[in-house]
C-alpha positions, 0 to 999 in steps of 0.5 A: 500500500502506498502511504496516501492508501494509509493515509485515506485508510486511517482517516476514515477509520478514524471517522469511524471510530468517532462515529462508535463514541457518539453511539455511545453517548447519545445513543444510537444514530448512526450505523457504523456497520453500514459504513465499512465498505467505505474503508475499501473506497478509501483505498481505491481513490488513493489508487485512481489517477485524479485523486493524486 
């Protein structure tokens, strides 16, 4: 993996992350399960030539 793949990899699990703490303090509103195939997009647009 290239080190832009790492970056937008843990930029979005980060986001991820956020949004679990915010489940557990306000209770549920958002559905982190329903967001992990964003983590295979964020890899792929690190590979796609425009957004380098």
């Amino acid at each position: 993996m290239t080190s832009k793949a790492l970056d937008y990899l843990s930029m979005t699990g980060s986001i991820l992350i956020f949004c679990v703490g915010v489940n557990l303090i306000f209770g549920k509103k958002f559905e982190v399960a329903n967001m992990l195939p964003v983590l295979l997009v964020a890899v792929l647009f690190a590979y796609l030539p425009w957004f380098n």
